[in-house]
Residue frames as qw, qx, qy, qz and C-alpha x, y, z in Angstrom:
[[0.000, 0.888, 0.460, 0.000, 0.00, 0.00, 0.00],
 [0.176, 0.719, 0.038, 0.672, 1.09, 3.59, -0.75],
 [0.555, -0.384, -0.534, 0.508, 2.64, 5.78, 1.95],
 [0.082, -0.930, -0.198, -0.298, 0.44, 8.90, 2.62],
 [0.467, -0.246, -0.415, 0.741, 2.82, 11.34, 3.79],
 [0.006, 0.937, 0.344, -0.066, 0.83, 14.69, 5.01],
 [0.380, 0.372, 0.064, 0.845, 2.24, 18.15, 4.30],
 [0.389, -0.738, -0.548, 0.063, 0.67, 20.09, 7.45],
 [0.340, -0.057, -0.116, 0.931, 1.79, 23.79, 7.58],
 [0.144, -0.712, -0.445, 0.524, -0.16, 26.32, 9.88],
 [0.274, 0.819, -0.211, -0.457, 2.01, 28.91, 7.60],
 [0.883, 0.409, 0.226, -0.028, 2.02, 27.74, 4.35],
 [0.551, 0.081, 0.464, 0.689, 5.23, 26.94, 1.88],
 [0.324, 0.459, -0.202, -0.802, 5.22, 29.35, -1.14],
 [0.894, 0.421, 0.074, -0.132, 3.08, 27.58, -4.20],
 [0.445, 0.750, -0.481, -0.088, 6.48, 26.69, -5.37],
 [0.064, -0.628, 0.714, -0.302, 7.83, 25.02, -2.65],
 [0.638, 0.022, 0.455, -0.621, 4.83, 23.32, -2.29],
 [0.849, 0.290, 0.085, -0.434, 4.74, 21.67, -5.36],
 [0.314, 0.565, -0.758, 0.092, 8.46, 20.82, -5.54],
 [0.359, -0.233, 0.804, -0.414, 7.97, 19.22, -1.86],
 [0.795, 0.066, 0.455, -0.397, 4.59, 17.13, -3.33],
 [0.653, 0.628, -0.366, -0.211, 6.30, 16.15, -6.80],
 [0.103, 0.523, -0.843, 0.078, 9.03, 14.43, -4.70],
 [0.410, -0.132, 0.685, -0.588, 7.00, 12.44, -2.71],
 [0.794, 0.447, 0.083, -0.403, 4.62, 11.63, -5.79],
 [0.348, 0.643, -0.672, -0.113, 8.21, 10.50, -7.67],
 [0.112, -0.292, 0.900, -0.302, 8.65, 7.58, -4.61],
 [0.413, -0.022, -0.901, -0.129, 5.39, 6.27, -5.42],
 [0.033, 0.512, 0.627, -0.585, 3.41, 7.74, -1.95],
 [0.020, -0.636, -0.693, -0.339, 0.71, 9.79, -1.61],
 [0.129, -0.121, -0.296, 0.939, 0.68, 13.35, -0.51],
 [0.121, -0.804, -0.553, -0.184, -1.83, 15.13, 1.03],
 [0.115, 0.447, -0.009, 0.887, -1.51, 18.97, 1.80],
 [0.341, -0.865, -0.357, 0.087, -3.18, 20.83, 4.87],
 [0.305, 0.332, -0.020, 0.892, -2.54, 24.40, 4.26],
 [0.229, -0.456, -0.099, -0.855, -3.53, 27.31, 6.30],
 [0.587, -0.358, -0.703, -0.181, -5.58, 25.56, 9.06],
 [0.310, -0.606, 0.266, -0.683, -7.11, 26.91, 12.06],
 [0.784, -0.387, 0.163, -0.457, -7.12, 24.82, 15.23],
 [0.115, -0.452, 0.881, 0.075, -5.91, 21.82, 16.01],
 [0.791, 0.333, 0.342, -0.382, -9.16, 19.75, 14.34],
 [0.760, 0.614, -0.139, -0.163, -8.03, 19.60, 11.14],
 [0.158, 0.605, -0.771, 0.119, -4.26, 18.19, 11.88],
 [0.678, -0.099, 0.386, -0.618, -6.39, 15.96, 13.85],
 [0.879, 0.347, 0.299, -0.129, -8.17, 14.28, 11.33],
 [0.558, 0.720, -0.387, -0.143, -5.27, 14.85, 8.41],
 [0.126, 0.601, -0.787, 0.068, -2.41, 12.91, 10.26],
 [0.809, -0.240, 0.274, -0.462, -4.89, 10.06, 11.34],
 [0.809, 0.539, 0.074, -0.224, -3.68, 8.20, 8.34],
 [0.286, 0.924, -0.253, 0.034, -0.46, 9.38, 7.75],
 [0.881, -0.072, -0.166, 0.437, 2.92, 7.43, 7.74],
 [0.448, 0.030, 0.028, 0.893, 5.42, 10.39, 7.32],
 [0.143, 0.963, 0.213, 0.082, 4.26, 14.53, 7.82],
 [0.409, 0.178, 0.046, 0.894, 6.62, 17.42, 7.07],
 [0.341, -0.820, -0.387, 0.248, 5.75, 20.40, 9.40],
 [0.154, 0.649, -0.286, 0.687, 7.10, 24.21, 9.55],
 [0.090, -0.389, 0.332, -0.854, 6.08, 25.52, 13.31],
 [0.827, -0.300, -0.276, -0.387, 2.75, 23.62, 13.36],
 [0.399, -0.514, 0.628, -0.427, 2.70, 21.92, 16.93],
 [0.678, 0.022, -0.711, -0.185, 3.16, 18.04, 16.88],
 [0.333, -0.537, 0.443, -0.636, 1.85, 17.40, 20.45],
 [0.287, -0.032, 0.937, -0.196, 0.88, 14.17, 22.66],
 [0.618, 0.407, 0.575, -0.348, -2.56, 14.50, 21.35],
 [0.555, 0.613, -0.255, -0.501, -1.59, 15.19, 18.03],
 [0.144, 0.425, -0.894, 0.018, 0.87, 12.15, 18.15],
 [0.406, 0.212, 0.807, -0.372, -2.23, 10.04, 19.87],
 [0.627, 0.591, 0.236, -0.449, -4.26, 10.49, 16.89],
 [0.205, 0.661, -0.667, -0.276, -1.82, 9.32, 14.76],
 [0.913, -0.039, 0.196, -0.355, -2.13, 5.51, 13.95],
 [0.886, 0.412, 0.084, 0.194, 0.49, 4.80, 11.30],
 [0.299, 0.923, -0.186, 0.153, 2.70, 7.53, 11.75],
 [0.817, -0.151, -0.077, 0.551, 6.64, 6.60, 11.79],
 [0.473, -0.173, -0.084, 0.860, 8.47, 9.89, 11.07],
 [0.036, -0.911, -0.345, 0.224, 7.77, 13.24, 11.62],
 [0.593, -0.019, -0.011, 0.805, 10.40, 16.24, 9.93],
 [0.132, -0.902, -0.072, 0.404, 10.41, 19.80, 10.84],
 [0.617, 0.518, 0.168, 0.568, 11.51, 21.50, 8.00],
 [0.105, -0.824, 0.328, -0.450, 13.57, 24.32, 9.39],
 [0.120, 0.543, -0.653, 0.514, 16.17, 23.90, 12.61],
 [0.249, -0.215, 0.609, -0.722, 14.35, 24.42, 15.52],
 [0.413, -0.277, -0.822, -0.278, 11.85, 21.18, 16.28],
 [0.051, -0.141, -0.752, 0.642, 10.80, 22.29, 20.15],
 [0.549, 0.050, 0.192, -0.812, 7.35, 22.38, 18.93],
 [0.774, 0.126, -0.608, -0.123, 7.47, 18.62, 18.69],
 [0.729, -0.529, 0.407, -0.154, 6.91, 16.58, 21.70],
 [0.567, 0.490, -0.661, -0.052, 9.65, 14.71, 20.60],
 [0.141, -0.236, 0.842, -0.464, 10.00, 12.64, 23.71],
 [0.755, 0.264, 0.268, -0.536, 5.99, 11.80, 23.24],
 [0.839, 0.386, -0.168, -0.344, 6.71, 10.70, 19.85],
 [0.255, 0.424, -0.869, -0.004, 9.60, 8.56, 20.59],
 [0.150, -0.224, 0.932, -0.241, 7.28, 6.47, 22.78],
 [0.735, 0.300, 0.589, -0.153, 5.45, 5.57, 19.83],
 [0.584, -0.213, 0.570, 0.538, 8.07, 5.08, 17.75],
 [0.495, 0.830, 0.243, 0.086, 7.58, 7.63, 16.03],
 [0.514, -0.083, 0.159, 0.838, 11.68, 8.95, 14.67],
 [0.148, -0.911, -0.152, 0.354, 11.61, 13.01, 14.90],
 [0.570, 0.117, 0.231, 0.780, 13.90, 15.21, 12.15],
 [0.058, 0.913, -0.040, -0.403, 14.62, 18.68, 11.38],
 [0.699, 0.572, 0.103, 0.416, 16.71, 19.90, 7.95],
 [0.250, -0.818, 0.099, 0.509, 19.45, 21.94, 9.91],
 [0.309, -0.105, 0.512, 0.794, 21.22, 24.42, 7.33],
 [0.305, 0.493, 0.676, 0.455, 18.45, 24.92, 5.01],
 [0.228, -0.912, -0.340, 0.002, 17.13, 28.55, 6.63],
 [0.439, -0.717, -0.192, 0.507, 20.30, 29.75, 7.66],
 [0.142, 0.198, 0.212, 0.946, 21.32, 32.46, 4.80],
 [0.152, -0.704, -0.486, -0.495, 17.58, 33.15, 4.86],
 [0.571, -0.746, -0.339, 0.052, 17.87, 33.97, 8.89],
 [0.525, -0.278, 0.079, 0.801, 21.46, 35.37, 8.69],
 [0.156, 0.484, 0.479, 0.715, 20.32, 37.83, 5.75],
 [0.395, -0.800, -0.324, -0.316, 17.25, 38.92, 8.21],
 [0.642, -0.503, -0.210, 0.539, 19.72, 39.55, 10.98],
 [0.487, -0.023, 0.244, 0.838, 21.97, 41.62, 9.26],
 [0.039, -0.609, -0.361, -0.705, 18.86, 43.64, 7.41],
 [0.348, -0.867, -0.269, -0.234, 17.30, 44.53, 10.96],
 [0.653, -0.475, -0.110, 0.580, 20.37, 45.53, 12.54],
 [0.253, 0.154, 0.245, 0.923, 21.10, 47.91, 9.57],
 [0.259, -0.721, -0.533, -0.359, 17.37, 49.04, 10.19],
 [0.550, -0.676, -0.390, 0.297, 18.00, 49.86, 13.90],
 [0.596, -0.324, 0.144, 0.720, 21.54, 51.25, 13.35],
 [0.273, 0.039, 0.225, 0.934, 19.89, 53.96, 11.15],
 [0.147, 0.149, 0.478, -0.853, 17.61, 54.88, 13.27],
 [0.541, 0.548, 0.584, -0.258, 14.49, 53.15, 11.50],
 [0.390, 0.404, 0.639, 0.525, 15.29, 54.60, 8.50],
 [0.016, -0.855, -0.453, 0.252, 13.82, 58.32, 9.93],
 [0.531, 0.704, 0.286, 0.374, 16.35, 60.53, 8.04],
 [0.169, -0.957, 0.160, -0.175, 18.37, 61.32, 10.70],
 [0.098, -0.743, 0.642, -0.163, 21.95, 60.61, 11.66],
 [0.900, -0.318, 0.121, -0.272, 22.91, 56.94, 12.38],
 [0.450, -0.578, 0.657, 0.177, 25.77, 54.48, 12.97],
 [0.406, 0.552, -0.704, -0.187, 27.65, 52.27, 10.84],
 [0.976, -0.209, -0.048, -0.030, 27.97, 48.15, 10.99],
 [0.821, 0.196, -0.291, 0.450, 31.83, 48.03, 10.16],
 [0.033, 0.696, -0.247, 0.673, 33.86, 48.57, 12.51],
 [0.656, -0.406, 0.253, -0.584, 31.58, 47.37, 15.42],
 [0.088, -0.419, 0.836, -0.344, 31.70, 44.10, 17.38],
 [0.787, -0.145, -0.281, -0.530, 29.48, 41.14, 16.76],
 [0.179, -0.151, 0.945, -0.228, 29.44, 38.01, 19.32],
 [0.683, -0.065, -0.549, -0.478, 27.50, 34.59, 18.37],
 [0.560, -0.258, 0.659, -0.432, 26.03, 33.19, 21.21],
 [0.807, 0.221, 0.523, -0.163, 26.16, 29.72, 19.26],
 [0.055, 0.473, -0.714, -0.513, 28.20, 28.77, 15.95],
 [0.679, 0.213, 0.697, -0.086, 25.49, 26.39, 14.35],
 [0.510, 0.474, 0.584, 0.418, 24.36, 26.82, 10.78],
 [0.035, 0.957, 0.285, 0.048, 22.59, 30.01, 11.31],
 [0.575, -0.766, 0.031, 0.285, 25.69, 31.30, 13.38],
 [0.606, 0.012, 0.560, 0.565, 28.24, 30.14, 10.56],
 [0.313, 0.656, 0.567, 0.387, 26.03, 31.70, 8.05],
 [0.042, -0.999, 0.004, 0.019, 25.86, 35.56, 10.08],
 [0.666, -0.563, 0.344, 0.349, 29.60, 35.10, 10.33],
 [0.582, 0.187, 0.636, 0.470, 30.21, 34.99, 7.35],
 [0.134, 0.886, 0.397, 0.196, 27.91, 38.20, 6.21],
 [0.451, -0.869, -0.022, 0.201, 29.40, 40.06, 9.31],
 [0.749, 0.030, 0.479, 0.457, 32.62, 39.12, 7.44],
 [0.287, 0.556, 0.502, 0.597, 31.64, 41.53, 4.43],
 [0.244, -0.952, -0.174, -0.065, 30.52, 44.23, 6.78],
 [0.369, 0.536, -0.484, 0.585, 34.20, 44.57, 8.46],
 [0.750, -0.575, 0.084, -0.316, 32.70, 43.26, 11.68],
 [0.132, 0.319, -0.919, 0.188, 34.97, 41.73, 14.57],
 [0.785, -0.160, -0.425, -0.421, 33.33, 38.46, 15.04],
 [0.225, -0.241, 0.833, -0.444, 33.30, 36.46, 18.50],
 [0.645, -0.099, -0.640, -0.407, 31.71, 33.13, 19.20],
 [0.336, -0.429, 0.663, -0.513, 30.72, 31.58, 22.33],
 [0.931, -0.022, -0.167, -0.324, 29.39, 27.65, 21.99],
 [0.317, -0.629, 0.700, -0.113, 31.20, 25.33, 23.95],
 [0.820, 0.068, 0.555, -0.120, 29.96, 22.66, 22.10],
 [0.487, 0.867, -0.109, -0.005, 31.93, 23.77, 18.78],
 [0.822, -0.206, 0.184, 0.498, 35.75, 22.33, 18.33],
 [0.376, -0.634, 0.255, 0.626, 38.60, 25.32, 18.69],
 [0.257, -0.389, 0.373, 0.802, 39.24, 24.83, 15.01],
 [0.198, 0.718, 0.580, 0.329, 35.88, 25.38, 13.40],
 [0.079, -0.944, 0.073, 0.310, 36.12, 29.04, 14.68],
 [0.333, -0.524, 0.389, 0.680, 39.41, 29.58, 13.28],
 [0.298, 0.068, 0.621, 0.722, 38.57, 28.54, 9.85],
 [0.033, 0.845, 0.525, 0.097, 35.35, 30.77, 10.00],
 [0.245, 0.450, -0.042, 0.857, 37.82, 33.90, 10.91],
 [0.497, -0.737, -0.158, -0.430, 36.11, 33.95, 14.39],
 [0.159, 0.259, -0.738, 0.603, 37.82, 34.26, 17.91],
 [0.572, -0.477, -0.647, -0.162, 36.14, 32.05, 20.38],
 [0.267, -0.472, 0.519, -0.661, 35.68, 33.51, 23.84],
 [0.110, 0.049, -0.961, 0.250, 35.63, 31.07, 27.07],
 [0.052, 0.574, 0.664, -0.476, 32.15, 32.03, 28.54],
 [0.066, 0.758, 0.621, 0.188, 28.82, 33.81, 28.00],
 [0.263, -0.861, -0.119, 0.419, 29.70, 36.72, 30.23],
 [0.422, -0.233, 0.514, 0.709, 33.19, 37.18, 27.93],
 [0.283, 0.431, 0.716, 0.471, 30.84, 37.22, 24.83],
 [0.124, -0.913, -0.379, -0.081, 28.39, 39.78, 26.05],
 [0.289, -0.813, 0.014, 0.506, 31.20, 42.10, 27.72],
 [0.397, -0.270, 0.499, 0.721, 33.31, 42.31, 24.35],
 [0.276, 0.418, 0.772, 0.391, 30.46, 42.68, 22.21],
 [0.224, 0.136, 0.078, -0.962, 28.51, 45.77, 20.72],
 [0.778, 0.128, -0.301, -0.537, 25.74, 43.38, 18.97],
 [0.253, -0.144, 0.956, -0.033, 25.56, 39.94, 20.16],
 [0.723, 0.083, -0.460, -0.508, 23.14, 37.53, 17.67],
 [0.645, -0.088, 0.640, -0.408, 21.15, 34.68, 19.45],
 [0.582, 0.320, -0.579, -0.472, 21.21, 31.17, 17.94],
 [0.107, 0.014, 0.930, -0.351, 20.62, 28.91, 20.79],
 [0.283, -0.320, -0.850, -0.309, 17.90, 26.17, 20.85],
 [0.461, -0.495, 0.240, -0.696, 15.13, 26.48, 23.16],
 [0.643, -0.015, -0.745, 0.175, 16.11, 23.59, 25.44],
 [0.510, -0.823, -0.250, 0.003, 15.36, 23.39, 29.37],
 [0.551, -0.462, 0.009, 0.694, 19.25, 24.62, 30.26],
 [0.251, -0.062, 0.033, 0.965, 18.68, 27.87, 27.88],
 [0.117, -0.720, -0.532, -0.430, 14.94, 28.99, 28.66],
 [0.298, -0.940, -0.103, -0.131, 14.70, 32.25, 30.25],
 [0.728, -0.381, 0.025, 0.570, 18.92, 32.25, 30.60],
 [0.338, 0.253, 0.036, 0.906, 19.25, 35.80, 28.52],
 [0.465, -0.756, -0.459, 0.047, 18.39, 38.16, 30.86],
 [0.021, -0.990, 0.123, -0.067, 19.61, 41.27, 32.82],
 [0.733, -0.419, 0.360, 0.396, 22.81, 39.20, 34.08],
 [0.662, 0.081, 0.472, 0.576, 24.12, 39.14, 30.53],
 [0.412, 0.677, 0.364, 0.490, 23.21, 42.35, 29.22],
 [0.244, -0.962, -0.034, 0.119, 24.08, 44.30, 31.77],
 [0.659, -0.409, 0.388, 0.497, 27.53, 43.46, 30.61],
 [0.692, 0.387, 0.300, 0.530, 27.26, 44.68, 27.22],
 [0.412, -0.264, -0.157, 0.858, 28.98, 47.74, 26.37],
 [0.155, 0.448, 0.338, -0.813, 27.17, 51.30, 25.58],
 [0.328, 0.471, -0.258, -0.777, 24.92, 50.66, 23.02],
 [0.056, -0.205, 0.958, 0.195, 24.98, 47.49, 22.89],
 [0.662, 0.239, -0.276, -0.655, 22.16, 45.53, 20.67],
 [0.580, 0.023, 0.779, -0.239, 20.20, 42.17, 21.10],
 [0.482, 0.200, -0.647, -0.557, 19.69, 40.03, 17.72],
 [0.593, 0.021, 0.734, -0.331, 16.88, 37.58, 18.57],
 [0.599, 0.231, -0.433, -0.633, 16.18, 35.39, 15.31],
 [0.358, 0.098, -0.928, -0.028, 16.34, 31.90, 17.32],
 [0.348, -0.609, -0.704, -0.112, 13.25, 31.29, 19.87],
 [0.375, -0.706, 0.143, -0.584, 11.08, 33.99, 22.23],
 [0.793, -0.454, -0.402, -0.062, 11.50, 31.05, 24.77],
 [0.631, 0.027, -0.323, 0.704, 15.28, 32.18, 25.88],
 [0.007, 0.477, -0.078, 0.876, 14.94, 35.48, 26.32],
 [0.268, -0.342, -0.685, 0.585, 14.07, 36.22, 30.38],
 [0.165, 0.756, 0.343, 0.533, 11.34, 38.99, 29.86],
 [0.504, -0.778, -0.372, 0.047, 11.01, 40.38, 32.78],
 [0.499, -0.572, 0.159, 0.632, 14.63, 41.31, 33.12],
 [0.388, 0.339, 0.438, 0.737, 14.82, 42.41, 29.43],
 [0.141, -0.869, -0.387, -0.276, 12.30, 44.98, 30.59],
 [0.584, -0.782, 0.032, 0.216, 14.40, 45.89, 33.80],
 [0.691, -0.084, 0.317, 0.644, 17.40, 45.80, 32.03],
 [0.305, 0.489, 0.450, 0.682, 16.16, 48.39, 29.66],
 [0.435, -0.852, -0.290, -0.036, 14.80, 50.43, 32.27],
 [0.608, -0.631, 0.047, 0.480, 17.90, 50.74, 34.28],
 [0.194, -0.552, 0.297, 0.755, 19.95, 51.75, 30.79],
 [0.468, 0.714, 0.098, -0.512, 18.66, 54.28, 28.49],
 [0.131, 0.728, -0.545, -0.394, 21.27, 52.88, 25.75],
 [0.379, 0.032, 0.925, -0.007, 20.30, 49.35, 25.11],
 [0.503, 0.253, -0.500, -0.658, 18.64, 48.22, 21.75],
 [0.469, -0.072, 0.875, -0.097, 16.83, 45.11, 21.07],
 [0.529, 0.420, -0.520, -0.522, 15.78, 43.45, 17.51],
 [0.553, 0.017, 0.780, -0.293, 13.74, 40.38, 17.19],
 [0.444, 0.066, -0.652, -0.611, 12.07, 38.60, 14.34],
 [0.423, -0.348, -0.826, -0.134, 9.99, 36.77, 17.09],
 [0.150, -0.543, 0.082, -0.822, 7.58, 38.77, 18.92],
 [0.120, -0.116, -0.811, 0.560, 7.41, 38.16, 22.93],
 [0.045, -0.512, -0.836, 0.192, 4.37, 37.89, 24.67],
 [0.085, 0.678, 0.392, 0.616, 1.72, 40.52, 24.06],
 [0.236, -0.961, -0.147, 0.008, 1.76, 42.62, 27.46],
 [0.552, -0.580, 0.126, 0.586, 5.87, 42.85, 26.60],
 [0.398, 0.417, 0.398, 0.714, 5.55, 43.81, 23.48],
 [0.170, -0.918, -0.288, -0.214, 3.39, 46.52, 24.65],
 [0.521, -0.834, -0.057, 0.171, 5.59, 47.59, 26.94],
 [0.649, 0.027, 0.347, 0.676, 8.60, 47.87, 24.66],
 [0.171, 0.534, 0.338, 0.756, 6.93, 49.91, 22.09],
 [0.080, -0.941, -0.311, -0.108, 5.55, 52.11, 24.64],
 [0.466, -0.856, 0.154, 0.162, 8.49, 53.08, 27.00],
 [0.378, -0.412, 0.618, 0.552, 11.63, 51.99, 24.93],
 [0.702, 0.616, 0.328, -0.139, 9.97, 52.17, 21.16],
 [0.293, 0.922, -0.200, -0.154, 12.57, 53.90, 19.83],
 [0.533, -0.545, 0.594, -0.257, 14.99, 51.14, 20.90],
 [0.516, 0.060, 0.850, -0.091, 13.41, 48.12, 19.85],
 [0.499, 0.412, -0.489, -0.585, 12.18, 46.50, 16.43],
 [0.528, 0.098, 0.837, -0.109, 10.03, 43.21, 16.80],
 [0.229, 0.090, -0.830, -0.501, 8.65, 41.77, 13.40],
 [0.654, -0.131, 0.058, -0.743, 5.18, 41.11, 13.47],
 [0.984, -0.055, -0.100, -0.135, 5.69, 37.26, 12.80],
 [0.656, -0.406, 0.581, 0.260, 8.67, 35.18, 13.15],
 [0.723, 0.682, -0.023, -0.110, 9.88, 35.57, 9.17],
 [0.377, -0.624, 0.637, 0.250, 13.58, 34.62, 9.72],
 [0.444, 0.032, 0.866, 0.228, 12.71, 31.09, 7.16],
 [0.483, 0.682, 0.501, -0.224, 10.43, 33.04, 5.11],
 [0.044, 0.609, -0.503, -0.612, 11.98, 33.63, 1.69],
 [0.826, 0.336, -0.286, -0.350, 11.70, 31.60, -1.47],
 [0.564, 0.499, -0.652, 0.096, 14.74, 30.20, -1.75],
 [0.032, -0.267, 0.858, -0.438, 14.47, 28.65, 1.98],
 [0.778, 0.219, 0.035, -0.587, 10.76, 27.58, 1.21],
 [0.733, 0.447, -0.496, -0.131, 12.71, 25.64, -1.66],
 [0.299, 0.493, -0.794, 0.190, 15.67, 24.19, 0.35],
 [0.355, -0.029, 0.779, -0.517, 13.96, 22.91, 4.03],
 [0.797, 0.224, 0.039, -0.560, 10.71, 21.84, 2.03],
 [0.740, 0.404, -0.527, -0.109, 12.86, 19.51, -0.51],
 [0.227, 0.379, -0.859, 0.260, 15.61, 18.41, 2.00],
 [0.572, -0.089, 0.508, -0.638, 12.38, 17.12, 4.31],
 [0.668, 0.528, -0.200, -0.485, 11.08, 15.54, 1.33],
 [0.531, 0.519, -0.669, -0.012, 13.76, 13.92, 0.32],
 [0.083, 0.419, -0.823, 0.374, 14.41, 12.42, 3.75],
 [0.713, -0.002, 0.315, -0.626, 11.53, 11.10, 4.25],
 [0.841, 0.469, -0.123, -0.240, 12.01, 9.05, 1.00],
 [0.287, 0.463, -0.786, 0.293, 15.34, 7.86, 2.51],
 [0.472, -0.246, 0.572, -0.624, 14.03, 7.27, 5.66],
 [0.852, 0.082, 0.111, -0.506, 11.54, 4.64, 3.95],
 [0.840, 0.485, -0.234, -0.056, 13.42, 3.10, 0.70],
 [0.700, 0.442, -0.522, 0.203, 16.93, 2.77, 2.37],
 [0.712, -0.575, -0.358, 0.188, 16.72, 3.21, 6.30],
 [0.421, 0.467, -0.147, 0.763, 18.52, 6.39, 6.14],
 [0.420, -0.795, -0.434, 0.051, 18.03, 8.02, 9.90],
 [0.477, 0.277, -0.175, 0.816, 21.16, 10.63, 9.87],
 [0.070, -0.389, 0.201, -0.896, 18.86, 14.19, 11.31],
 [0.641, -0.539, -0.537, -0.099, 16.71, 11.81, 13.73],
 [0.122, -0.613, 0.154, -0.765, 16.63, 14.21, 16.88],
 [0.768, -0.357, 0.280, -0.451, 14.96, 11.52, 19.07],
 [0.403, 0.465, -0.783, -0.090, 16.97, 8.54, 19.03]]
C-alpha cells in the first residue's frame, strides 16, 4: 500500500515550494496530502490520522496530536528548531523526529543583518545613524545560522566572536572567528551579540539582565532563534535601568511585553510582526525539498542521519 505522507503547515510553503515538496513524494510512489492554512488543532487531527510520514514548519506536533496518529513513523520539521514537537511523546510511539538543519540559515542570517542595519539607522527616519563596520558582533552559538551571520558580518568589516562550547577550537578559526571562554566574555566584548541557541530546558529564560548588563554602551540584542530564551522580565528591567540598550527580534514576545517595549523603549526596539527569519523563497525551496527527500530515505533505504529523538 502507498505511503500517505501529510504536508501540514499552519504557515504555508510558497506555491512553489509546495509543489516541488509534493512532486518528490509523488516521484517515490506515496501519496501526498496537503493541509494548508488551518485553524485549530481539528483539522491536523483528522489529516495525520492516516499518515505514515508529515513534514511540518512551526505547526505543533503534540501528545494529542501524536495520539491520533495511527500509522505515523516519522515526523520532519523543516527548518532547525523542532521544540514544537513533543519529541520525547513521539519517541514512545516510535515515532523517529527530524529537522533539515542548514536549510534557513542564509535566509535567517540575511534577516539579521537587514534589521540591525534598520536599527543602526535609526528606523530609517532621516536622521543621523551608525555604521555596521567597525563594530563588534558576538554569536552566542556557531550552528548553521551562526556560521552563516559570520560569514555576512565578514563583508561588513565586523569583529566576530563566538561563544558555543559545544563547537571544536578549530571550526572558529577557519570561519575567521575568535572564540571567547564564557557567555559573560561574549556579552562584555560585544557591541551586537546575535542569538542562535535552541530552546532547550538549560537555555529557557537564561538571557536576561545578568548578561546584558555586561554589554557595552549601546549594545544591541539580535533575537532570530526562539522567544523562549529570552528572560522577559529582566529584558524589561534591564532596559529600564539603561537608556542605551537596543533590542531586535524577528519573534515577537508575549503581548503585554511587546506593549511595553513599544511604549516606553519604542525607539529602541524593532520586533517583526511574525517570526519571518525562514520566510523567503529560496528557503521555502531548500527545508521543504531536504524534508522531502528524507523522508524518502528514511523509507526506501533506512537512512536516519537528522533523527533528533533517538
Amino acid at each position: 500500500m502507498s505511503k500517505i505522507v501529510l504536508l501540514a503547515t499552519e504557515k504555508p510553503f510558497s506555491a512553489a515550494a509546495r509543489d516541488e515538496v509534493v512532486a518528490i513524494i509523488k516521484s517515490a510512489g506515496y501519496t501526498a496530502r496537503v493541509l494548508e492554512s488551518y485553524k485549530g488543532k481539528g483539522p491536523l487531527l483528522e489529516a495525520i490520522a492516516d499518515a505514515d510520514a508529515a513534514i511540518v514548519r512551526s505547526d505543533s506536533i503534540d501528545a494529542e496530536v501524536l495520539g491520533a496518529a495511527k500509522k505515523l513513523a516519522l515526523v520532519v520539521r523543516a527548518g532547525a528548531g523542532y521544540d514544537s514537537i513533543d519529541t520525547a511523546a513521539a519517541k514512545g510511539k516510535n515515532v523517529a523526529v527530524m529537522n533539515t538543519p542548514g536549510q534557513n540559515a542564509n535566509a535567517v542570517a540575511e534577516l539579521a543583518f537587514g534589521m540591525m542595519i534598520y536599527l543602526a539607522r535609526g528606523k530609517f527616519d532621516g536622521k543621523t545613524g551608525s555604521e555596521l563596520r567597525g563594530k563588534t558582533l558576538g554569536l552566542h552559538a556557531f550552528g548553521a545560522v551562526g556560521r552563516a551571520v559570520a560569514t555576512i558580518a565578514g563583508g561588513f568589516g565586523m569583529t566576530v566572536f563566538a561563544y558555543d562550547p559545544f563547537v571544536k577550537p578549530e571550526t572558529f578559526k577557519a570561519a575567521g572567528v575568535e572564540a571567547v571562554g564564557s557567555a559573560e566574555e561574549l556579552y562584555k566584548r560585544s557591541q551586537y551579540v546575535s542569538l542562535h541557541v535552541p530552546a532547550t530546558a538549560e537555555t529557557k529564560n537564561s538571557i536576561g539582565k545578568k548578561l546584558l548588563s555586561l554589554m557595552p554602551k549601546g549594545g544591541t540584542l539580535v533575537n532570530t532563534a526562539r522567544k523562549e530564551i529570552i528572560n522577559e522580565p529582566e529584558l524589561l528591567e534591564a532596559f529600564g535601568e539603561r537608556a542605551d540598550l537596543r533590542y531586535i527580534s524577528d519573534i515577537p514576545p508575549s503581548d503585554a511585553t511587546l506593549a511595553t517595549l513599544k511604549e516606553k523603549f519604542g525607539a529602541r526596539v524593532y520586533v517583526t510582526p511574525s517570526k519571518m527569519g525562514a520566510q523567503t523563497e529560496e528557503a521555502n525551496v531548500n527545508a521543504g525539498l531536504a524534508a522531502a527527500r528524507q523522508i524518502v530515505g528514511f523509507f526506501e533505504r533506512g537512512e536516519r542521519q537528522f533523527i533528533v529523538n533517538p
